[in-house]
C-alpha positions in Angstrom: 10.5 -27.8 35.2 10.2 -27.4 31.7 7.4 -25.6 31.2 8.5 -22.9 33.9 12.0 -23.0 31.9 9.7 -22.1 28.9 7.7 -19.2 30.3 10.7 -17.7 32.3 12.3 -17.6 28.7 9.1 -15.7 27.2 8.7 -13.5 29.9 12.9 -12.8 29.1 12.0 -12.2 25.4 8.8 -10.2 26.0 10.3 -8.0 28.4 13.2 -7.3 25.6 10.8 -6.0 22.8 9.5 -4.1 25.5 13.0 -2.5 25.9 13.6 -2.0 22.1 10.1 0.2 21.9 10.8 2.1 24.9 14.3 2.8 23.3 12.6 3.7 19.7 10.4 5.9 21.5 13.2 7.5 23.9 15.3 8.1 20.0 12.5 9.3 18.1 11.7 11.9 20.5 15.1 13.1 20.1 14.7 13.2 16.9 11.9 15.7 16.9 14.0 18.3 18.3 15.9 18.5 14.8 12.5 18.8 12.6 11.9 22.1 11.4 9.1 23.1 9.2 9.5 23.4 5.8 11.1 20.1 5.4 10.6 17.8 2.7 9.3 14.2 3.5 12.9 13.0 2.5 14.8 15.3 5.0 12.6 14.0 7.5 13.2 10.6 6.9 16.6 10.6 6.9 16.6 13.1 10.2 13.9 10.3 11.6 13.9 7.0 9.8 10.9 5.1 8.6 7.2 6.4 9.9 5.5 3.6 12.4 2.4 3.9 9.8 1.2 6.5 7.4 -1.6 7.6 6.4 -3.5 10.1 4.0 -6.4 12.4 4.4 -7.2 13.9 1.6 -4.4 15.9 -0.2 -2.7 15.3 3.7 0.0 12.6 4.3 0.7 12.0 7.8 3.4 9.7 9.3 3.2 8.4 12.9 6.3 7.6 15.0 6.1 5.7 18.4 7.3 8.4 21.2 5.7 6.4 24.3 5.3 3.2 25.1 3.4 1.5 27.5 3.8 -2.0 28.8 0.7 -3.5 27.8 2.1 -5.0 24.3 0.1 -2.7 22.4 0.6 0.7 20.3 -1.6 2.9 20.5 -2.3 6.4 18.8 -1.6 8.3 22.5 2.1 6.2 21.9 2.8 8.4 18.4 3.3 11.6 17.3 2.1 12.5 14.2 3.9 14.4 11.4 1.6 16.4 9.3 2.4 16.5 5.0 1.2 18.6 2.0 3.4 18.4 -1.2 5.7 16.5 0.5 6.0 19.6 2.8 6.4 19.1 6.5 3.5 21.3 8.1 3.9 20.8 11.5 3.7 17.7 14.0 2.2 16.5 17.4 -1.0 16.2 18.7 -1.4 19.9 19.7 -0.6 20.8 16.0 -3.2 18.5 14.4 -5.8 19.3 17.2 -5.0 23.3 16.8 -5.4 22.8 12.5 -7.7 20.1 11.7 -10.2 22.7 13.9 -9.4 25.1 11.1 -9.1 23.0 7.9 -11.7 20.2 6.6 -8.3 18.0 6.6 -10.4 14.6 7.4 
């Protein structure tokens, strides 16, 4: 009895975090819809909060945000959207963006 007390109460708690990344994800693509380029990496962040993870390639910083989820417990790059920086200038963002430029530009 215990133990299925126990696992009824994880499943309970897993299926919550579950919840909270499907609502970051549901928020932060709303979010997208007030970027606009030209935007400097502290407008975005207070239009979108802190990044999932960020990274840098070369004189490029780019910040991730979760916009999917899926229930399999772990994030994944097709879960984010990136946002592309140079100078602290927002270039651009999504994965169309950074497939369409990083054809043009050496960027990593």
């Amino acid at each position: 009895m215990t133990k299925g007390i126990i696992i009824l109460l994880l499943s309970g708690w897993m299926a919550g975090c579950g919840a909270v990344k499907g609502l970051e994800a549901s928020a932060n693509r709303n979010q997208l819809d007030n970027l606009k380029v030209g935007m400097t990496t502290d407008q975005v962040r207070r239009a979108m909060g802190k990044p999932y993870k960020s990274e840098f390639y070369g004189n490029k910083q780019m910040w991730f945000y979760i916009t999917d989820w899926q229930s399999d417990g772990k994030t994944t790059s097709d879960e984010m959207t990136p946002l592309v920086f140079e100078n602290d200038i927002l270039l651009g963002w999504g994965s169309n963006f950074l497939d369409r430029n990083s054809r043009k530009k050496s960027w990593w």
